[in-house]
N, C-alpha and C positions, 0 to 999 in steps of 0.2 A: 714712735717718737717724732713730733714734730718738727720742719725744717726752722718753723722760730721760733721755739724753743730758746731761754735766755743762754748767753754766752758768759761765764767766768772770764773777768780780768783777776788775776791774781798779783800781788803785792809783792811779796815771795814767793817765788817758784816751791811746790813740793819739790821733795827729792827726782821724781820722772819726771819733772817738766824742766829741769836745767838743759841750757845749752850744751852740748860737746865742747865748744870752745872754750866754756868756763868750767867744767871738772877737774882739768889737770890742772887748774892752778887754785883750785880748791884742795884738792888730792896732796900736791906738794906743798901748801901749807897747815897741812894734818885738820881743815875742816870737815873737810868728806874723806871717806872711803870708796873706792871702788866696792866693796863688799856691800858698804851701803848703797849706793846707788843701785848695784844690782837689785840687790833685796826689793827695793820700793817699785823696781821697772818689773822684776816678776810679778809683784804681788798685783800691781795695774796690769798685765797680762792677762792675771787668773780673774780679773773683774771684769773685762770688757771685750776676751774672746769668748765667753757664750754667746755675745751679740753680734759680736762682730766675722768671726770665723778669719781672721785674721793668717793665723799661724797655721803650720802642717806636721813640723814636729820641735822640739824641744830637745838643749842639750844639757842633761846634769850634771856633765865636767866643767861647767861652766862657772859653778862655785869654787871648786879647785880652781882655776884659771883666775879667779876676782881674786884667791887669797896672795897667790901670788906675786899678781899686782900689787895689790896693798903692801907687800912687800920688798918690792924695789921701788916704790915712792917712799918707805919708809928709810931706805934706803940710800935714796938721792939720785936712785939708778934706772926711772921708766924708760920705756924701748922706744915711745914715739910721742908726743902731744893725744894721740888715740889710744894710747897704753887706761886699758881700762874703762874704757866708754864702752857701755852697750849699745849694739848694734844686730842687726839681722838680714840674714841673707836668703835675694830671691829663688824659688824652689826649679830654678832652670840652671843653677849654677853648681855645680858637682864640689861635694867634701867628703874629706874623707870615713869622716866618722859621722854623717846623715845620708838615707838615700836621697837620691833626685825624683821624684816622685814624675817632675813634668806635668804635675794634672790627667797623669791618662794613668786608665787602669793596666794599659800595656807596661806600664813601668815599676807598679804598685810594687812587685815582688823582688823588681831590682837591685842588687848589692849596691851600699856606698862604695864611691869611685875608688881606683887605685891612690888615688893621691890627690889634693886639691885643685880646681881651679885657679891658673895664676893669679890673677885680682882676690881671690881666697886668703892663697900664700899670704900673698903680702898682707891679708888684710890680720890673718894670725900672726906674722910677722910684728906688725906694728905695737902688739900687744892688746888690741882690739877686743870686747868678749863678745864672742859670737854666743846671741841664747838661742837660735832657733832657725828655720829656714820659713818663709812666709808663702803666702798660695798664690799658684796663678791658672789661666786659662787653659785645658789641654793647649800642650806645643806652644804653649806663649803665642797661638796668635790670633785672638780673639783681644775685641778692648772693651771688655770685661772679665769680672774674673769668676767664675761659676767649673765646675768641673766632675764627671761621676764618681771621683775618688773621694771629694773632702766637702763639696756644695760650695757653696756661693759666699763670695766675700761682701759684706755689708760698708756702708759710708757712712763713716761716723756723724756727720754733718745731719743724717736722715736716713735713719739704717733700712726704710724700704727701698732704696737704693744704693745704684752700684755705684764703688769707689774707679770706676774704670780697669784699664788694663793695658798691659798684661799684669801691669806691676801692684795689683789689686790689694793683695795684701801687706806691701810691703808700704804704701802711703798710708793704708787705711790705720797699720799697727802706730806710725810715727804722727799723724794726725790725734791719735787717740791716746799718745805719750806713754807705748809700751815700751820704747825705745826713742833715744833723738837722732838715730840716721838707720838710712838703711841702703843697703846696697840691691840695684837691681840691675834690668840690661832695657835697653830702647835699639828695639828695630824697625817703628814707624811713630813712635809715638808714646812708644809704653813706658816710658817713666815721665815726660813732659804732661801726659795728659789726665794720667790720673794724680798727678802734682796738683795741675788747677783742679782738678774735681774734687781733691781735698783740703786746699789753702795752704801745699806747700812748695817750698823751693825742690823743684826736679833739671838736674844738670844731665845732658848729652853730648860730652864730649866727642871732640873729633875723630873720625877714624884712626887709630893706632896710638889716641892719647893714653889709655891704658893696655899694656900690652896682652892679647890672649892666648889661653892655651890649656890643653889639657881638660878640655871641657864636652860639652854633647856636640852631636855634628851640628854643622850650620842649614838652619834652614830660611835663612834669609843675607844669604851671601856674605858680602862685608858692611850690612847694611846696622846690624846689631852690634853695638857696643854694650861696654859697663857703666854703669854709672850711677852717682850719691842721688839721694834723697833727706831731704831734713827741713825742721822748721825756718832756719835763717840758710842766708847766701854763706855767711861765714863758717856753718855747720858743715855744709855742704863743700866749700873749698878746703877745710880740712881735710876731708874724707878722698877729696881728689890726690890733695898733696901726697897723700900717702902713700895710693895707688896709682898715678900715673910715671911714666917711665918708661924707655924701653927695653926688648928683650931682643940679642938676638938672634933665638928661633922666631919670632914675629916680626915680620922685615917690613908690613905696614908702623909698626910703631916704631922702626928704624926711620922710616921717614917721615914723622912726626915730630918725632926730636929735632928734626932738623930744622922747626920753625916755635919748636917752646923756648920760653925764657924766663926773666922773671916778671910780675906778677906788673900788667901793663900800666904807666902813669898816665895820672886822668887829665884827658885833654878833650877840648871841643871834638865831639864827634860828627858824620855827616847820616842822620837815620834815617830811613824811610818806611814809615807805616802803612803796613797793607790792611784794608778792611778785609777781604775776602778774597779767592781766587775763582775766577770764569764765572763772576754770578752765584757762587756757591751760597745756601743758605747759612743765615747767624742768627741765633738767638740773639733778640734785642738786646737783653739783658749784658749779655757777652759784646755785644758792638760798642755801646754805649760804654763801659767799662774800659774794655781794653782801649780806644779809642782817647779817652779821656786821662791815661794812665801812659799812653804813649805820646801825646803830646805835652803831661808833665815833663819828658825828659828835655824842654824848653828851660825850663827852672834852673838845669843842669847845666846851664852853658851849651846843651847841642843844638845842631840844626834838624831839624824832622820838618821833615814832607811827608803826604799824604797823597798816596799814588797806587798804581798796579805793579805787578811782580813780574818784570820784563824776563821771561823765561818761559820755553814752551815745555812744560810741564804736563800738558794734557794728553798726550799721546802715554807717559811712562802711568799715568793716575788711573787711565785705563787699563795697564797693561798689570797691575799693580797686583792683582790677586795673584796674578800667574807666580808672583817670584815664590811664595808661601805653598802653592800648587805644586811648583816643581822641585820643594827641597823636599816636601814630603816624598815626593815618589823616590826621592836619592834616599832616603832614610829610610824607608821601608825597605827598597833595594839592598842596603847595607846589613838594616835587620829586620829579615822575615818576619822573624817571633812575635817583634813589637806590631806587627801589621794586625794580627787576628784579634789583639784582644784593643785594639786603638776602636774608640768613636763611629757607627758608620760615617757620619760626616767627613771624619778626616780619610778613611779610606777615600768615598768619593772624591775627595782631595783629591788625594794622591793618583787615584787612574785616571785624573783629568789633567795634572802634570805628567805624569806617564806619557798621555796621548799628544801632548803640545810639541815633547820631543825637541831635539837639541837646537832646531833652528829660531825658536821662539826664545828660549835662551838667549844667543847669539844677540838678538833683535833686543831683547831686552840691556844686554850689556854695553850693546852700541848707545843708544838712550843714555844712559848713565854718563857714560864720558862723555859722551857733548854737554850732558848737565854739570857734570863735573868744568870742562873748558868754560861753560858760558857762565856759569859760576864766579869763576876766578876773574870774568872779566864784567861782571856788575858789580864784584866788591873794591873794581877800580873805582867806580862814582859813588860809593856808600861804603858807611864801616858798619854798619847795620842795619839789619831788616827786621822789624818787629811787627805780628803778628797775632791774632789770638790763638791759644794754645789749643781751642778744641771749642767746633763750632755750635756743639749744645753743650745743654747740663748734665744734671748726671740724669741718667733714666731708670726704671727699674732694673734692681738688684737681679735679676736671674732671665732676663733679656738680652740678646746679643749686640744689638744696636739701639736708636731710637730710630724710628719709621716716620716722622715727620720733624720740618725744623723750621720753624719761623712760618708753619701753615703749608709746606710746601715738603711733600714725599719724598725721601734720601733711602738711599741701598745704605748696604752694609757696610761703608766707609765715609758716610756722608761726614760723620761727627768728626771724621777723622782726617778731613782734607788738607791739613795747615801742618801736617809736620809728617808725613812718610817724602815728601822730595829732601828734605831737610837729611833724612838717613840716608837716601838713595846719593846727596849730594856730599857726604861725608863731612858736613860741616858742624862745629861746636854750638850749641842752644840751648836756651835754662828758660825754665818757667818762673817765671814770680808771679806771686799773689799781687790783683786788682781786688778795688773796689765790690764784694760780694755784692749778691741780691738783695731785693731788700727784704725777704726773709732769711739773707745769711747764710745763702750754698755759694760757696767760692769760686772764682772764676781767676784765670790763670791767662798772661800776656807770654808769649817766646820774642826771647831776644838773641839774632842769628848772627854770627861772625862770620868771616872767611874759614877754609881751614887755616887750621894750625895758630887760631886766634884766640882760642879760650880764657887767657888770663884778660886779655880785653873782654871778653862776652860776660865774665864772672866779676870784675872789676868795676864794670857798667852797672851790673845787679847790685854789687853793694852800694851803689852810690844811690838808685835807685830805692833798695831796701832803706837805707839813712833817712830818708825824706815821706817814707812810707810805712812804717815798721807795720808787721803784722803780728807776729809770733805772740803777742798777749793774748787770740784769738782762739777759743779752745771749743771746739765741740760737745753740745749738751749732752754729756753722757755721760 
């Protein structure tokens, strides 16, 4: 399938291509059903995952769960604004009634958890239907998504390519309007940047803005959170509303709370747009784009500059493998079993965090909190920082990185320069859709707040989406 290949505008939305923000108030005026909307979101499922390899497993109580819906809207009685929306959740997040697969065949045979993941809870909670759980990279930390258990997840955009990662399949399913959100986790990057690789809105809220628990060990410290995906900014801040809150047994989202509120009023902002960091390479395509999409926010009423990212950053970019190194080796540590039948890749992982040993830990921790301090003290002369979401395009589907960017040789994080300080910093960032290629592979701007600034990060995005809309923008498939 060709990358330009024509793009349907549609008129009317089919039934899978509605927003989540407009079902419940289709639903509570007896237009739609829940039951329908499900029906139309399976049935683009069953068309577009032979190509896509999207999803990992599938839930049939999920028809039960639609009728019931339709039931208390019949009623006058939905549980949430998301009562009824299909949705699906990334295959790193534990339910009770799917296993967790992880992408490793070390986990293939493992029982569904004792109980859900809290951002799960709530997300069943809200009256949500969960159809499925979507694929990602063993261990979620690869940014791609390929794995010995299920293969490799395709971009609907050009399915000889990858949708990115970790959250591979979880863009590529909503991209492809098997669902209009999805729920995944970002601990360098994995839902911001295969957002832009598929032309959707991917939000990263700040450390503790949804509370966690109850889930796999952590193997990227407090660097991974939860967080929406979907076609619009509005989709996507539903999906937050839902789930963020705290808990607590979770004392970082205790002090998250303590700087949310309600949803920020739009004032002159001060932004400053970074092309790139240390010389790092950009796909033209991506410079030009992002570049031109960040000094739209001029239109906006803000002020934007065009500057570097006064933060010494280079020391943690280096140190950067090691965090992913050393949870393996705690994970394997914790469970044997999972070590024999895990990747040899991730093995090597793991005895190369094994050997780094607790002082490199330490070194790394230190790093963080000065990023974290120096952080809070650049977002006194800016309210945001915007950036490209991922410094190439997409590459082929079943390659772990791309090996070259703009003529010029990159390791295995080149692509991925512009948003692991962003987790390491714990700070709120969403990707929106830029101006695509011009064969029409999508390309994605982040836009960074302080912590605990989200409703301003996501506030900014709508006013930017208003002036920009993308969502009529559908992939030839």
């Amino acid at each position: 399938m060709a990358a330009g290949a024509d793009v349907r505008a549609v008129e009317r939305p089919l039934l899978w291509q509605w927003p989540a923000t407009e079902l419940a108030t289709a639903y509570c005026s007896g237009r739609l059903s829940p039951v329908d909307v499900l029906r139309a979101c399976l049935t683009r499922i069953d068309q577009v995952q032979p190509t896509l390899n999207a999803f990992v497993a599938m839930r049939d109580v999920v028809w039960a769960e639609a009728e019931a819906s339709t039931e208390r809207y019949r009623s006058g009685q939905p549980l949430s604004p998301l009562d009824g929306v299909p949705i699906s959740v990334k295959d790193n997040l534990c339910m009770a009634d799917l296993p967790t697969v992880w992408g490793s065949p070390a986990l293939r045979a493992y029982p569904p958890a004792a109980g859900d993941e809290w951002p799960v809870a709530r997300l069943r909670a809200s009256g949500a239907l969960i159809v499925g759980k979507t694929n990602v990279p063993e261990f979620t930390l690869e940014g791609y998504t390929d794995n010995p258990v299920f293969g490799p997840t395709r971009n609907p955009w050009n399915t000889a390519l990858t949708p990115g990662g970790s959250s591979g399949g979880a863009v590529a399913s909503v991209a492809a309007g098997c669902t209009p959100l999805a729920l995944g986790t970002d601990g360098g990057g994995s839902i911001r940047r295969p957002a832009s690789h598929c032309g959707l809105v991917g939000f990263k809220p700040s450390v503790g803005a949804i509370a966690r628990g109850h889930g796999l060990p952590s193997l990227l410290l407090d660097f991974e959170v939860v967080g929406p995906m979907g076609r619009t900014v509005s989709d996507v801040r539903l999906l937050f509303e839902a789930l963020r809150g705290p808990d607590p047994r979770d004392r970082t989202s205790l002090a998250c709370a303590t700087l949310a509120g309600a949803p920020a009023t739009p004032r002159a902002l001060r932004v400053l747009y970074v092309p790139t960091l240390a010389d790092a390479p950009v796909d033209p395509s991506i410079a030009r784009s992002c570049e031109a999409a960040a000094l739209g926010l001029r239109a906006l009423g803000h002020t934007v500059d065009i500057g570097t990212l006064d933060l010494d950053i280079a020391a943690l970019t280096a140190q950067w493998p090691q965090v992913g190194q050393i949870g393996l080796a705690a994970l394997f540590t914790q469970h044997p079993e999972w070590r024999s039948s895990a990747s040899a890749k991730y093995q090597a992982m793991a005895d190369q965090g094994a050997a780094l040993g607790a002082p490199a830990l330490w070194q790394l921790l230190d790093k963080v909190e000065r990023l974290r301090r120096d952080c809070a003290a650049l977002f006194q002369r800016f309210d945001i920082i915007t950036i490209p979401a991922a410094a190439a395009l997409p590459w082929s589907a079943q390659e772990a990185f791309p090996p070259v960017i703009d003529g010029h040789p990159v390791g295995p994080r080149g692509h991925a320069v512009f948003t692991g300080w962003v987790n390491a910093a714990g700070l709120p960032a969403v990707s929106v859709p830029t101006a695509p290629t011009p064969n029409g592979m999508p390309i994605g701007l982040q836009l960074i707040g302080p912590y605990g600034a989200d409703d301003v990060v996501l506030t900014l995005a709508q006013a930017y989406e208003a002036h920009n809309p993308w969502s009529d923008r559908w992939p030839p498939l």
